[in-house]
SENU-188367 format. One record per residue (C-alpha): x, y, z. Coordinates in steps of 0.02 Angstrom, whole numbers, padded with zeros to 5 digits, always signed. Example, Ala and Ser with C-alpha at 12.3 -4.5 7.8 and 13.67 -1.06 7.14 Angstrom:
<titis>
+00615-00225+00390/+00684-00053+00357/
</titis>
This chain:
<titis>
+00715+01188+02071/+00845+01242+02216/+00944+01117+02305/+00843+01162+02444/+00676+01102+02408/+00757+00951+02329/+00861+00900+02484/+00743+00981+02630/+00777+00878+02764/+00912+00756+02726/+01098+00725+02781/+01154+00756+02939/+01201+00951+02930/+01008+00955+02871/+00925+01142+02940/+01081+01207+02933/+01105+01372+02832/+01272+01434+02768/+01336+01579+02678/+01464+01577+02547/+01567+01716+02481/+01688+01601+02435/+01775+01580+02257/+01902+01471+02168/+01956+01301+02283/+01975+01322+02439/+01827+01398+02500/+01703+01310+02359/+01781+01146+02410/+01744+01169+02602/+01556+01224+02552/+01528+01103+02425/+01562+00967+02584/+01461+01022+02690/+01299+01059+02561/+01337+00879+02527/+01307+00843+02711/+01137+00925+02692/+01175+01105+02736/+01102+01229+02632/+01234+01339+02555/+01184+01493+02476/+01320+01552+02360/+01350+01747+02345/+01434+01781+02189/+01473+01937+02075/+01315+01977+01958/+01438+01994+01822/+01542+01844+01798/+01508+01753+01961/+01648+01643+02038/+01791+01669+01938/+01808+01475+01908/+01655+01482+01766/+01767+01550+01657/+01889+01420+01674/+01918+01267+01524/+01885+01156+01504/+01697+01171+01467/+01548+01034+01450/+01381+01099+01410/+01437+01295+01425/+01479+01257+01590/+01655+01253+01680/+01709+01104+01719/+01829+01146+01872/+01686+01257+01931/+01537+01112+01916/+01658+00999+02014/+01666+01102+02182/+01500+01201+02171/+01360+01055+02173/+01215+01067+02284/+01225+01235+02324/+01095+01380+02281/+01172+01537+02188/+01114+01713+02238/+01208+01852+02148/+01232+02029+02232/+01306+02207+02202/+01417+02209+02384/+01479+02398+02310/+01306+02429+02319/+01197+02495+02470/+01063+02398+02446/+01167+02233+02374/+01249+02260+02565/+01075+02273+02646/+01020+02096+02560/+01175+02020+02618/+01151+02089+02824/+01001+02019+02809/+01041+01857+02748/+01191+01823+02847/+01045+01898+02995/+00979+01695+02951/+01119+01599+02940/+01227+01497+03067/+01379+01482+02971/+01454+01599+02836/+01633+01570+02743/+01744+01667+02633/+01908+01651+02576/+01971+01844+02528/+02134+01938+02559/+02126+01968+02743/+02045+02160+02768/+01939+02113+02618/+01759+02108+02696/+01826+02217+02846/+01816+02326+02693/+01648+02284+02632/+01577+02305+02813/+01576+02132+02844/+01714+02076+02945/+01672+01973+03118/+01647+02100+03234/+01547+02185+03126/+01436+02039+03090/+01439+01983+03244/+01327+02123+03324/+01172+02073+03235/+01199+01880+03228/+01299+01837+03362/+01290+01659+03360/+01351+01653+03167/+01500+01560+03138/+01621+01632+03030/+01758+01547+02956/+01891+01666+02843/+02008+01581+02722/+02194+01662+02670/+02352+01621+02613/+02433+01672+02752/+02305+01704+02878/+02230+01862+02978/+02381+01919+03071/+02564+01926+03026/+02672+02017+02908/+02617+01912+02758/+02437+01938+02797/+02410+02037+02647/+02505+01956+02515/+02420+01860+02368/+02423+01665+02378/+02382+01538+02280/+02402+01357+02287/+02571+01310+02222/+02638+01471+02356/+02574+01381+02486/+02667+01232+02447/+02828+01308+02394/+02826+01426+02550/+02807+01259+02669/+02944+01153+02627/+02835+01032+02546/+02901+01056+02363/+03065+01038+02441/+03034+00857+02483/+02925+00818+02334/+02994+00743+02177/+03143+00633+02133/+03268+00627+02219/+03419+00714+02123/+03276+00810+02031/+03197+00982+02057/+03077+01022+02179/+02878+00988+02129/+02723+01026+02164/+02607+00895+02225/+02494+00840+02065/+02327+00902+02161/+02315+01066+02242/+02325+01026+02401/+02348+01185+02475/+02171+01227+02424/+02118+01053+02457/+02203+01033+02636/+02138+01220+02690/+01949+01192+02654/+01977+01036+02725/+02025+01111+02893/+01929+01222+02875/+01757+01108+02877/+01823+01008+03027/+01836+01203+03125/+01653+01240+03062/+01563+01076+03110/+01671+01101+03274/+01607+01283+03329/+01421+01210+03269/+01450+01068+03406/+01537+01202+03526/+01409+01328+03504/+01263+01184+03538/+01347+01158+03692/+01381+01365+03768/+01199+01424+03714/+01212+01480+03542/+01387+01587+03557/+01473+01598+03401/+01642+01579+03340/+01763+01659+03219/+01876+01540+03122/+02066+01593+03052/+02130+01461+02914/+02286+01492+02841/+02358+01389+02681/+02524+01391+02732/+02473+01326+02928/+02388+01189+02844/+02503+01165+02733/+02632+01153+02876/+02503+01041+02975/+02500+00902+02841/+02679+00873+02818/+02683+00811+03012/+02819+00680+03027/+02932+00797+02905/+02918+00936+03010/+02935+00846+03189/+03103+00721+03119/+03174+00936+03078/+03122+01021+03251/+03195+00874+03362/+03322+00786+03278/+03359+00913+03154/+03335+00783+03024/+03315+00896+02861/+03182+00789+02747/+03236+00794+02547/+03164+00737+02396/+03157+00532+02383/+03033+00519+02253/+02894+00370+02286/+03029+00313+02437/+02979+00355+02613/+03119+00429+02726/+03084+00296+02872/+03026+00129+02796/+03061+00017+02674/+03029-00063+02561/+02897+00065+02551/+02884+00142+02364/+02886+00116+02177/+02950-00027+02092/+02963-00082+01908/+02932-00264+01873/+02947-00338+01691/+02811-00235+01610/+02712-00101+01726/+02760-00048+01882/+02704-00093+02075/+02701+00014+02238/+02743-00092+02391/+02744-00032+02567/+02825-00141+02699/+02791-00080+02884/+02818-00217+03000/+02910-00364+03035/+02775-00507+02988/+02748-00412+02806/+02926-00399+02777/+02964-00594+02800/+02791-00634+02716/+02853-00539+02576/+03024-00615+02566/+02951-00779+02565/+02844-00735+02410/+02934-00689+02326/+03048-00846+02341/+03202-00744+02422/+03201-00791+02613/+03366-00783+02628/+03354-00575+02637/+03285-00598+02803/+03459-00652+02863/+03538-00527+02808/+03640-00430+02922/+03583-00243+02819/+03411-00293+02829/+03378-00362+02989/+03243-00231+03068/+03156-00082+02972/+03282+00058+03032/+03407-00050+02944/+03330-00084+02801/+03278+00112+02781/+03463+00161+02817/+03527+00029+02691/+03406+00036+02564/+03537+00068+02409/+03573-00106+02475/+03388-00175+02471/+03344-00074+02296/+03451-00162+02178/+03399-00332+02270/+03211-00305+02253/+03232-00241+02047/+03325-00389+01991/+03185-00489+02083/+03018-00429+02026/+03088-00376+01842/+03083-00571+01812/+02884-00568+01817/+02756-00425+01770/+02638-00338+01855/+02492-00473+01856/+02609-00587+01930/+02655-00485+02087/+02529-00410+02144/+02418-00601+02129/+02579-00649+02218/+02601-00529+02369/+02423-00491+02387/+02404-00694+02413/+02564-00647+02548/+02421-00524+02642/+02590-00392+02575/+02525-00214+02555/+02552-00202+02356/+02439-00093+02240/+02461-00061+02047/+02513+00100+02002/+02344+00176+01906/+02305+00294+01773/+02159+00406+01822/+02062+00323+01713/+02122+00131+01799/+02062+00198+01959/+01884+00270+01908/+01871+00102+01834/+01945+00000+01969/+01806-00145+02046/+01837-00051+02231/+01803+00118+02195/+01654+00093+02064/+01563-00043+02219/+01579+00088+02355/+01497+00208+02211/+01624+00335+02226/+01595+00406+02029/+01414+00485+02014/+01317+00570+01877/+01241+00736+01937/+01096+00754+01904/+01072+00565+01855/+01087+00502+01677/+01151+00651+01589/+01323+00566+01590/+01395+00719+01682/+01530+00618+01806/+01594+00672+01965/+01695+00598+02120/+01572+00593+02268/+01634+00635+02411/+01694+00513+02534/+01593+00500+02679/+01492+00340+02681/+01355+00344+02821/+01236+00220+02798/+01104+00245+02925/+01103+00421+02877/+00968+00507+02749/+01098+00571+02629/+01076+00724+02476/+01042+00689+02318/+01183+00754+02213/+01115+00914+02113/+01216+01011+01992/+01308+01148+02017/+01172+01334+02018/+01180+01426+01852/+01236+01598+01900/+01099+01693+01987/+00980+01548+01976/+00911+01577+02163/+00913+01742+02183/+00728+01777+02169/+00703+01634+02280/+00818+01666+02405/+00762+01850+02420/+00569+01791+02436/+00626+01681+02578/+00680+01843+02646/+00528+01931+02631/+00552+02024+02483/+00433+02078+02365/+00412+02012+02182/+00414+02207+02150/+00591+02256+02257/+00668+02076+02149/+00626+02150+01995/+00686+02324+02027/+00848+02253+02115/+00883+02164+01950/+00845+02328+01840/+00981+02421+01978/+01105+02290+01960/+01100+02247+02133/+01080+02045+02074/
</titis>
């Protein structure tokens, strides 16, 4: 049964219909958001092989797991676009739809025959959002990218690691994560924008290394007008502290300090007022300039207790403190399972997933469905085009799904 009929009407994007020639994470991840949201996202993959993410370990059930993760809720059409008639389908499918994504090369669908202005002549009210590495213009606008370029290309492995350490990359891809993250806030924009000019359309250019560049803010800004150059301070933050990792005498603690009131609450904890007369640590830019001084203090003091002990401790303090979780701490954690943030799609078959994060109450949300078997709603998708049982089955003889 297609997410479709099993969703009709629910979640605010509800009656919306997008496109998606998208593969990998960028462009899955922005889709799989908004089909969550109640669009319905028909996925155009390759009839041989599909998204190229199936194919990657680990598996569960014959199915990818990386691939199941970003691709629920979404209806799977496959088509020949070398083909003619695998072309035709698509024109007239992205004829129906309001918003259609990809994330290719740029030049790749200009290619096909289905860049903007192309499109845009028989659907001009589509939205049309292309993802790149490096974006639609410029002299890197045809050069491969993948997520790990993006941040090494930014600056952000640069400041990412320890500090007399080599540069890292962040432990989630967040250059695919951050750009189909921008990349659904510039879709659900135009849909608003185009509700307000009377149905005009809107072409959207998302580039991993602008968002890339976009999400390191404050490191960026401290370089342009101070010409502070950010470096690697491992859990540490550049401006504040105490506002990182620290051991105690069995697991470690993260403790972020920000204003005044926290930093005497915490001193007071944790039975060491006297820091807050000292001359190094007397406001935050001093204790972030002298924190070699402050370091050393606050290690001698919470390796005398363990973990347990603090964080009952400061948290009693109303001190920002958190333990430092496994993966498998935080799935189990009492927050994240009450706000129901792990789910089982479809329910009881002990597949797990992270939900995604937007709790809205008064709203008719989806139903979490699992991710389409390749090609599972192509005959569906073409009747809803007006295609004939007889055209489906000679399509599929061709090779054109």
């Amino acid at each position: 049964m297609s997410t479709k009929t099993d969703n009709a009407n629910k979640g605010p994007l509800s009656g919306i219909r997008i496109i998606d020639a998208t593969h990998m994470l960028a462009g899955p991840y922005c889709t799989w958001l908004l089909a969550s949201l109640g669009a319905d996202v028909i996925k155009v993959e390759r009839p041989n092989g599909g998204d190229y993410t199936r194919g990657v370990a680990p598996f569960k059930d014959d199915g990818s797991i990386y691939f199941n993760s970003v691709n629920r809720n979404k209806r799977s059409l496959t088509l020949n676009l070398k083909d003619e008639e695998g072309k035709a389908v698509l024109r007239k499918l992205l004829s129906t739809a309001d918003v259609f994504v990809e994330n290719n090369r740029a030049g790749a669908m200009e290619r096909l025959g289905f860049g903007y202005e192309t499109v845009r002549e028989y659907n001009p009210g589509l939205v049309y959002a292309a993802i790149s590495g490096f974006g639609q213009d410029g002299p890197y606008k045809h050069l491969p990218s993948f997520d790990v370029v993006a941040q090494a290309m930014s600056g952000m492995m640069s400041i990412t690691g320890e500090e007399f350490g080599p540069p890292a990359r962040v432990g989630i891809s967040l250059g695919d994560i951050g750009s189909g993250l921008f990349t659904t806030v510039g879709v659900l924009a135009a849909l608003v924008d185009k509700e307000r000019n009377g149905g005009t359309g809107a072409f959207i250019d998302i580039s991993m290394l602008d968002c890339q560049l976009a999400m390191m803010e404050n490191a960026v800004a401290r370089f342009l007008q101070v010409g502070d150059v950010p470096k690697r301070l491992g859990s540490r933050h550049a401006l504040i502290a105490p506002f990182q990792a620290f051991p105690t005498a069995d697991e470690p603690i993260a403790i972020c300090v920000d204003t005044e009131e926290q930093w005497q609450r915490l001193c007071v904890a944790m039975d060491c007022a006297v820091w807050i007369d000292d001359p190094l640590l007397r406001d935050g830019p001093l204790r972030a300039r002298n924190h070699a001084h402050l370091e050393p203090l606050m290690k001698t003091r919470l390796t005398e207790f363990g973990r347990e002990h603090w964080l009952k401790t400061l948290q009693a303090a109303d001190v920002p403190c958190s333990p430092i979780n496994t993966v498998a701490e935080a799935i189990a954690d009492p927050q994240v399972q009450h706000r129901g943030m792990i789910v089982e799609v479809p329910a009881h078959s002990g597949n797990r997933y992270v939900k995604h994060p937007l709790h809205m109450p008064y709203t008719e949300m989806v139903e979490e469905q699992p991710s389409p078997t390749l090609g599972e709603h192509s005959a569906s998708v073409l009747e809803e085009l007006g295609f004939s049982e007889e055209q489906i089955l000679a399509y599929k003889a061709r090779g054109v799904i």
